[in-house]
N, C-alpha and C positions, 0 to 999 in steps of 0.2 A: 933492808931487813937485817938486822945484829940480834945473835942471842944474848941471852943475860949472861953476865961475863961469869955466875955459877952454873951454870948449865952445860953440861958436856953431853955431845950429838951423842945417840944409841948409834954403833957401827952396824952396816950394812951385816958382815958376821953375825954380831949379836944379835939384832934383828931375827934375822933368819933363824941362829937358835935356837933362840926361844919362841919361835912360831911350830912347835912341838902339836899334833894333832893327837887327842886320845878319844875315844869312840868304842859301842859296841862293849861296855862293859857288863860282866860274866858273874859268875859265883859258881865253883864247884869242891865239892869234898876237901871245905875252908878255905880256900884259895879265891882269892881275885885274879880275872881273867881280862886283857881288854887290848885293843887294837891300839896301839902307837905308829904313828908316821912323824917321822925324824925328818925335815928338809936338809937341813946339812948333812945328813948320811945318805942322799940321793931320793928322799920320798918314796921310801916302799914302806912298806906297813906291815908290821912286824906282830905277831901277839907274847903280850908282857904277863908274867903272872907276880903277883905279891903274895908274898906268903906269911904270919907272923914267924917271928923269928930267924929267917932267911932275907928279908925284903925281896926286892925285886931282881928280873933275871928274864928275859926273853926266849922263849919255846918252840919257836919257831927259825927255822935253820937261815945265817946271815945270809942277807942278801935275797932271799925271798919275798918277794911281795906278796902278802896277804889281800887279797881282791878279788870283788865281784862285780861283775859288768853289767847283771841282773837287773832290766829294766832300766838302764843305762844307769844307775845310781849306787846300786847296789844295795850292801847290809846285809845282817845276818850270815855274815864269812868264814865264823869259826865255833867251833863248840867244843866241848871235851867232856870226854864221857872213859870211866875208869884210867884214867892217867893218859889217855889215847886222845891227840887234837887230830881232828877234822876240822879240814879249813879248805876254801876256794884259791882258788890261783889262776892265774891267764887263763892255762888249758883244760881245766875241769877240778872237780873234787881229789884232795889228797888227804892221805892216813899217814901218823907219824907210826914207823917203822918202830921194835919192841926196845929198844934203847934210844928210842927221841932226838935222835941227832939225825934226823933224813926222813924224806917225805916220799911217800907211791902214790903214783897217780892212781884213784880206782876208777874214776867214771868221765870222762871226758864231755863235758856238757858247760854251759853257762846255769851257775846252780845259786842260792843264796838263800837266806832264811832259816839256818840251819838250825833244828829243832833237838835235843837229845829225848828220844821216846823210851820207851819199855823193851827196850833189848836192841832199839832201832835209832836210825836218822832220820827226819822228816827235814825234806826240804823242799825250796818251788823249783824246778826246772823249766827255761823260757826256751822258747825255737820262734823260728820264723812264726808257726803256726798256729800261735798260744802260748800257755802255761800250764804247767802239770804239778800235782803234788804226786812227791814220792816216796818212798821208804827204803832205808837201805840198812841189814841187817850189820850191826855192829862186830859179829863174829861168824866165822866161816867166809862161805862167798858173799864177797860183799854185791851179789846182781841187784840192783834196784828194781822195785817193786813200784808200779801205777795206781794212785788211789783216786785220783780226778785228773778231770781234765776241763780244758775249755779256751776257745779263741779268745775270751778276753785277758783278765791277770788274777793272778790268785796270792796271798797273802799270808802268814802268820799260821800255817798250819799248829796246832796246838793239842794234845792229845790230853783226854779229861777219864773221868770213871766210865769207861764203857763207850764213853766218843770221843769226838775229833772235831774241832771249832775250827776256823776258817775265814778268810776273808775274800772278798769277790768283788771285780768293778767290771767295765765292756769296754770295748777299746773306744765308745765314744765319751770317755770320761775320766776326771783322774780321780784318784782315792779321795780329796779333799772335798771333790764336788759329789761324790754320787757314792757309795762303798757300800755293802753289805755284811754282814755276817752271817753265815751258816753253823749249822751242826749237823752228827750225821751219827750214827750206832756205829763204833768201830772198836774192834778185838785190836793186838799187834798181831802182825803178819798175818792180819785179815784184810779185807776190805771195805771200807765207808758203804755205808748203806743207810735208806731211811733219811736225805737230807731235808732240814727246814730252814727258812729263813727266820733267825730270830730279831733280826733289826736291820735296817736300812733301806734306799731307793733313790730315785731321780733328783729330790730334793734333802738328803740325810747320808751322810757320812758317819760310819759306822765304822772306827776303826780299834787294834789294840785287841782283841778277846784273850784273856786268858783264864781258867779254871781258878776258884778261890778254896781256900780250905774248907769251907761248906760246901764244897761239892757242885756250887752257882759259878754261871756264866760270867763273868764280867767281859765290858767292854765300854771305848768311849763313844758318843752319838754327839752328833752337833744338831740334833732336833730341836732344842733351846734356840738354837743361834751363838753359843758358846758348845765345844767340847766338853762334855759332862760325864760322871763315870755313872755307870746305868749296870743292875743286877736282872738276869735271868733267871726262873729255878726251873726252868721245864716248863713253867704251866705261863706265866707273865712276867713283863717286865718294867721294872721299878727302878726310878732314881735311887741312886744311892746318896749325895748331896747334890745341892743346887748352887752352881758357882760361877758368879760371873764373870770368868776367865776362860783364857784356855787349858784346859786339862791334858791336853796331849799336843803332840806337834806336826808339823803340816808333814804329810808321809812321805817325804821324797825317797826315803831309803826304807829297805823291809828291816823288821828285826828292834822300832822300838817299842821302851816298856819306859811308858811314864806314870807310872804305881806298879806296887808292890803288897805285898801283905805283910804285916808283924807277924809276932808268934801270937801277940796276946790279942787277935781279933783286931787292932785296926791298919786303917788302909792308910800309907803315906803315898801323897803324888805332887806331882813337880807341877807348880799353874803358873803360864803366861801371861801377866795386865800390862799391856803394853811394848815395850824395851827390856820389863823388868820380868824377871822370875823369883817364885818365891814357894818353900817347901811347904806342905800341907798335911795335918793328920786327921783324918774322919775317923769318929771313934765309931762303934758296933752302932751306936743309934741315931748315929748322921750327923751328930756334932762337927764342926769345922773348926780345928786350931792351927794357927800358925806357927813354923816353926824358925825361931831367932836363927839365923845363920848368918856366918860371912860373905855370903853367895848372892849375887843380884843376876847369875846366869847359869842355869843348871840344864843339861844334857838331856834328852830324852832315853836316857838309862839309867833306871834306877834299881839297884839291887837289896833287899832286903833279907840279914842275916839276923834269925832273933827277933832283938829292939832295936836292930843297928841298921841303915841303911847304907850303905856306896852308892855313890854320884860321882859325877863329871861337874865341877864347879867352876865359879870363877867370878870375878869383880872388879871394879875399876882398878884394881890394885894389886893385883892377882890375876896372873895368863890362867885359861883351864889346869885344873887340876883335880887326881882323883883324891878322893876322903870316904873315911868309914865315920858317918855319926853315928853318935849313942844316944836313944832316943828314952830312956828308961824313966829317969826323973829329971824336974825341972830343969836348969838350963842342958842344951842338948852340950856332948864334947866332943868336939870337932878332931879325927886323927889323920893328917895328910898323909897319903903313903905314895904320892907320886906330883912332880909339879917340874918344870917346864922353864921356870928360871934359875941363873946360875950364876956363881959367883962374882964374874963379870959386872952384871948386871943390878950388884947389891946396894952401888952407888947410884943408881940414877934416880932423876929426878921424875916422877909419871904424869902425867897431864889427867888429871880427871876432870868427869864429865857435868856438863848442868843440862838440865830437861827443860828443853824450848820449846813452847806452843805458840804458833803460827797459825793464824786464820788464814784459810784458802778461797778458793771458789762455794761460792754457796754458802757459805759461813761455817765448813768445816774446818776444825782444827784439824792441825798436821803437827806432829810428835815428832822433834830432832834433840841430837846428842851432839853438844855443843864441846870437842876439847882444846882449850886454849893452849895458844903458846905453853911450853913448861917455861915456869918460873915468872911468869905473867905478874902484870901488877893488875889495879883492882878498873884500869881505863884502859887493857891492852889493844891495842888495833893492828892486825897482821893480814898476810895472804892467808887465803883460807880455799880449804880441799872440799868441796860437798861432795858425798861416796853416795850414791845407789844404788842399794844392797843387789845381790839378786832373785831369782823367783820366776816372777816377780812377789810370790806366795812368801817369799822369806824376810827377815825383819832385822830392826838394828840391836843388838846383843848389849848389853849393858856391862862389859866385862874387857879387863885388860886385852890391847891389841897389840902386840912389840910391832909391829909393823906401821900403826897409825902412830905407835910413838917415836919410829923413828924420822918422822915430817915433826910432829910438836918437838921435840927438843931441835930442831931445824928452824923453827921460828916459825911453820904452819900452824894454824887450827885448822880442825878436823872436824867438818859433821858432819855423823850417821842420819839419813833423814827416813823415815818409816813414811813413806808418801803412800798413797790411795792402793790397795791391794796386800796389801803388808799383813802376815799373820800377828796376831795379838788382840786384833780388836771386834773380833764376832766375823760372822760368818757373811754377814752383809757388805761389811767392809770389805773382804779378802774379795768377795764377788765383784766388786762394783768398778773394777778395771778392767774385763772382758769387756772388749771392742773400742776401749779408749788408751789402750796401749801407746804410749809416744805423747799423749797430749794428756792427763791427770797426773802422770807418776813425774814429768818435764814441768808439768806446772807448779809440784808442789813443792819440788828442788828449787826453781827458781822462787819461789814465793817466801820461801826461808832465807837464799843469798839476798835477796833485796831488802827482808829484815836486818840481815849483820849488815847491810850497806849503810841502811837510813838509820842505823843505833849506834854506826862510829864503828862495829867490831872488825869491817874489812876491809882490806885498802881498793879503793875505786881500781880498776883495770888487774886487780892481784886474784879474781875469783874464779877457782879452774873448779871442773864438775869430774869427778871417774866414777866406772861402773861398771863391773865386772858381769858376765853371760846375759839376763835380763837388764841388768842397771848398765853391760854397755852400750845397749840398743837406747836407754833412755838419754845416757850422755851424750850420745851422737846426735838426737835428736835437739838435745839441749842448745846444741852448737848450729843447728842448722836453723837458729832461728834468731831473730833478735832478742838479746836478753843480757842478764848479768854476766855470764861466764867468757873470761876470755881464755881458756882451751878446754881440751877434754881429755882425758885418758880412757879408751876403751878396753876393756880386758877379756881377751875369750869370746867378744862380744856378737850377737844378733844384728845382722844388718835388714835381711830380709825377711820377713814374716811370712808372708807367702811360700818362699821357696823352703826359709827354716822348715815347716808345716811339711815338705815332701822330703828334707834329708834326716829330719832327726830323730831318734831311736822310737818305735814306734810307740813304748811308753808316754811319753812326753807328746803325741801325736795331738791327742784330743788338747792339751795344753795350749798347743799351737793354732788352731785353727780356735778355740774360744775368743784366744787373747788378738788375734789381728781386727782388724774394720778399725781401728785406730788412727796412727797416723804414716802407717804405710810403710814403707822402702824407706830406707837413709837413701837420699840421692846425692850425689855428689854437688853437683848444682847449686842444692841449699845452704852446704855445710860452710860457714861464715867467720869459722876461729881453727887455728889449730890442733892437730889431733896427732897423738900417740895411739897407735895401733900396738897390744901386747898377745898377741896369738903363740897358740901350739901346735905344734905339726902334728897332732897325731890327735888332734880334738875332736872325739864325735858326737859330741853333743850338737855343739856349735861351731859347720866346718870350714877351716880357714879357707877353703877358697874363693867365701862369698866378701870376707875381708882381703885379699888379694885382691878383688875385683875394686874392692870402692877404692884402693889406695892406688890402683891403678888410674882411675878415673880421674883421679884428687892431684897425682902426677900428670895427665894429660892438660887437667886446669894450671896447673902451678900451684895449685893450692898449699898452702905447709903442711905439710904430716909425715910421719914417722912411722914404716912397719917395722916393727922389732918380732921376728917368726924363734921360738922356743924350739927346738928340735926337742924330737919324743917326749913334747910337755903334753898333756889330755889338756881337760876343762880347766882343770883345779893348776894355777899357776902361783898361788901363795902360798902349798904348800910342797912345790917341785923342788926339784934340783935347783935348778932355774930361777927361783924366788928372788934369789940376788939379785940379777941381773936384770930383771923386771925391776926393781925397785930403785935402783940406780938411773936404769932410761928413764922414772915417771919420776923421781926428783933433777932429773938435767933436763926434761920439756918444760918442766914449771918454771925455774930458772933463765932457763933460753929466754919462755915466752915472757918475764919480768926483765930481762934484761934489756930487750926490743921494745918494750913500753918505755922504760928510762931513760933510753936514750933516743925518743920518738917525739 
């Protein structure tokens, strides 16, 4: 393997630079608000505001990490309300002090979903015991106030003309498969009273409500079999359009808003077909237009000021980035006010992607994102990386990856493969991997390498599989069987489903026990190729010591593998401190294990 003798590698540094994370974006008294995590600054997450005429400036004190541990994912961390940020941290809810350079703890709880009401905070508080909605008064004593309660989870509290909307699931369920919405008569610094359920159940995912300037419910429902935005007035509930996407995103974190209102009556919202995302404007009478962007990946935050919306963007050619569009007349004008690459970076060369469709099992198509080599010619054949994403509920993103590009200017291709369970393609889909965990989502990885095999794109014995939380349970599995992949990179990864089921946060609980009957336990036994192990000490999602155990096991075989253990890295290890170092062990196993073919 030789690069093209234009092509200069992306540095492990740059890389990691530009793997900038922005989330959770805001809108208050004209200001943009939104969550940044820096991996080269140690991965804490910071809140940025933009301002016009000022740009940008960070509001929250260095070195603070903004986060919520809320149902193990978090979201909704920060709000601000009259120049004053309330925001989540390890130990509970903090107030920035009357000159904003320093933060009081007020409430010591695991809180997130932070809501700014009518004089008040609305947010969820979780405990071993449940979930609570609370209120906590913006001036004076800040004591928090109990508005609900309940052993399962609770969601988006929202405060409307005279009530308060809500969302609700049981702990045998997650938001995706099963969610409700409520409403309830609520005053500030009253109490919820009079609840109704206005949408959702066993079979309907009801997420999203928020109040529209008519005074109506909105919310999205997947009763269609696509996520759809749906109108309440009190009395019934009506489509708002019919779209065969997704209109909203699979909820793993509380606090998104994928629409928004204009001023002048309509609604823009962000819709998923596929890989791809694409902005949308429903005028008053349910017209559907599309709106031109440079964006083929937008964020489940959408802010709308005016005609103008803020998003979270991003495109083969372009890491995320926030923008304010102007949506007023014909073509919209795109103003970036924050982005993620740096001068460094001005010269390289990007690897974009092509959209490969792969027949599977049973004659369904399987959707992969195919990046060649950078600087490829029009017959290129290289080692190739197949990534499965995680989730397994989550999908391949159609948008600049500095980290995928730093294997393609290496001489790797890179595909993202959206295998069986993947959000983007109806509700049926996303279901249809409960209980065949390890054997649909493994088949469909392999089904794609054995296309770049028999089409000349990958070199016989050069095709490694990785997969980060869900997609490293899949990699693992990849490897313990006959098939195309000669190694694997697990990252964060699931080994046992069983046990996962009794350590993982009890959010994720029902997750866990749907998605097993599958293909079981990674045994040691099975596993037939090479593995990198990329863990974090401090992961509770997925915890290292069931990976301790199999690398144990794989050491008693003699088997080859690598644990690489992250000190105080959690789940998320591409956008840690650590990020480097990960990235460097998963390009020297690929390498090792090409070197060991070559000379074999």
């Amino acid at each position: 393997m030789r690069l093209a003798d234009s092509v200069a590698a992306v540095s492990v540094a740059d890389a990691v630079r530009a793997s900038v994370s922005y989330d959770q974006l805001r809108a208050c008294d004209g200001s943009l608000y939104w969550l940044e995590a820096r991996p080269d600054a140690g991965g804490a997450a910071t809140v940025t505001r933009w301002r016009r005429g000022e740009g940008t400036r960070d509001v929250s004190p260095a070195g603070f990490n903004v986060t919520s541990g809320i149902h193990a994912y978090g979201g909704g961390s920060f709000a601000v309300a009259g120049g004053t940020l309330w925001c989540v941290g390890d130990d509970g809810l903090y107030r920035s002090r009357r000159h904003g350079d320093e933060l009081e703890l007020i409430l010591p709880a695991s809180l997130g979903d932070l809501t700014v009401g009518d004089g008040e905070l609305l947010a969820v508080r979780e405990s071993e015991h449940g979930d609570e909605l609370i209120a906590v008064p913006l001036t004076g004593s800040p004591q928090p106030r109990t508005l609900l309660a309940s052993s399962g989870f609770l969601g988006a509290p929202r405060p409307g003309p005279g009530s308060l909307a809500w969302c609700a699931w049981n702990e045998r369920d997650m938001p995706w498969d099963a969610c409700e919405v409520w409403v309830a008569t609520y005053s500030p610094r009253g109490h919820a009273g009079n609840p109704v359920k206005v949408a959702g159940g066993p079979d309907e995912s009801a997420v999203e409500p928020r109040w529209g300037p008519d005074g109506a419910l909105y919310f999205m429902s997947d009763r269609t079999g696509w996520w759809n935005l749906f109108r309440w007035d009190g009395h019934k509930v009506e489509a708002v359009a019919a779209i065969a996407g997704e209109c909203a995103a699979e909820p793993w974190e509380l606090g998104y808003a994928s629409y928004d209102f204009l001023d002048d009556g309509r609604i823009v919202v962000a819709v998923q077909e596929g890989p791809r995302h694409r902005l949308v404007i429903i005028s008053p009478g349910g017209a559907v237009r599309s709106v031109g962007l440079p964006y083929t990946s937008i964020k489940p935050y959408l802010v709308a000021q005016g005609t103008r919306v803020a998003l979270i963007g991003a495109s083969p050619t372009a890491a995320p980035q926030v923008a304010l569009v102007d949506l007023v007349d014909g073509e919209p004008r795109v103003e970036v006010v924050a982005r993620a690459e740096h001068a460094e970076l001005s010269g390289a060369q990007v690897s974009t992607p092509t959209e490969l469709r792969v027949q599977a099992m049973r004659g369904r198509d399987v959707v992969a994102l195919v990046y060649p080599p950078a600087g490829p010619t029009a017959d290129w054949q290289a080692p190739v990386i197949v990534r499965a994403h995680p989730g397994p509920t989550a999908s391949c993103l159609l948008r600049l990856d500095w980290q995928a590009q730093f294997f393609t200017s290496r001489g790797f291709a890179v595909v993202d493969v959206d295998y069986l369970g993947s959000t983007g393609y109806g509700r049926v889909f996303r279901e249809s991997l409960y209980g065949r965990w390890g054997l649909d989502d493994v088949h469909d990885c392999a089904a794609v390498a054995e296309h770049l095999l028999a089409t000349g794109r990958a070199v016989p014995g050069q095709i490694f599989i990785r997969g980060a939380s869900a997609g490293g349970y899949t990699a693992l599995h990849a490897v313990a069987q006959t098939g195309p992949f000669a190694a694997a990179t697990a990252v964060s990864a699931i080994v046992d489903p069983d046990r996962w089921a009794e350590t993982v946060p009890r959010f994720q609980r029902a997750h866990a026990l749907r998605l097993r009957g599958g293909a079981g336990r990674v045994r040691a036994s099975g596993v037939q190729r090479p593995v990198l192990f990329i863990h974090g000490t401090a992961d509770d999602v997925a915890v290292v010591e069931d990976v301790r155990e199999l690398a144990d096991q794989l050491t008693a075989r003699n088997a080859p593998h690598r644990l690489l253990l992250l000190p105080d890295v959690g789940h998320y290890v591409a956008t840690s401190a650590r990020a480097g170092a990960a990235l460097e062990a998963e390009l020297a196993h690929y390498r090792k294990v090409m070197a060991a073919g070559a000379t074999s």
